[in-house]
N, C-alpha and C positions, 0 to 999 in steps of 0.2 A: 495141521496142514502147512505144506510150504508153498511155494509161487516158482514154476518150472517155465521161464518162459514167457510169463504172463499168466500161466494159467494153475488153478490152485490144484494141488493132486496132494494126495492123504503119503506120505514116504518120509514121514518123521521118524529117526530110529535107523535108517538104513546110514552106510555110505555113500558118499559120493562115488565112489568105484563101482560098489553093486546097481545104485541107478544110472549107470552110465551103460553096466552090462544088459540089465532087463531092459534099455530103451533103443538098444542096439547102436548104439555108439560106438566107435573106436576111441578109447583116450589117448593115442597120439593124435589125433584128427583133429581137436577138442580141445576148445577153452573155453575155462568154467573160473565163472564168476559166481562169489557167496559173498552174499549182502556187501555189493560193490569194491567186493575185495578178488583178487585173482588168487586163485588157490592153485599152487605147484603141483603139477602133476606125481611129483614122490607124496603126497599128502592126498590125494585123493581116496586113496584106500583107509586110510583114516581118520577121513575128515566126515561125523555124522553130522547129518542133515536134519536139523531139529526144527519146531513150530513154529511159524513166524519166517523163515528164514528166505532170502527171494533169492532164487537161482536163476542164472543167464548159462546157457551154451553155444558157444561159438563154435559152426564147424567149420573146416578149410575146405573146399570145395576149387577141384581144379579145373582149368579150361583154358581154349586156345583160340 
């Protein structure tokens, strides 16, 4: 199990890129934080997401 957010979801084994695809994210939109670390956007497609591991996503969201 990792930590998305807060919340524990079973996606140990995938990447960060494929969990970013099934959650309907854009990854230019998106900053992603693994275990308090910022993980570059060239590195998300192969950065796996393993047990334990706490993930934060930030999205940019515009407004006027």
């Amino acid at each position: 199990m990792a930590t998305v957010n807060g919340r524990a979801e079973n996606i140990a084994g995938i990447t960060l890129g494929e969990y970013l695809a099934r959650a309907g994210y854009l990854p230019e939109r998106v900053v992603v934080e693994r275990n308090l670390e910022i993980v570059p956007r060239s590195m998300l497609g192969s950065t796996v997401i393993r047990d334990g591991d706490s993930i934060e996503i930030l999205q940019f969201v515009g407004g006027g």
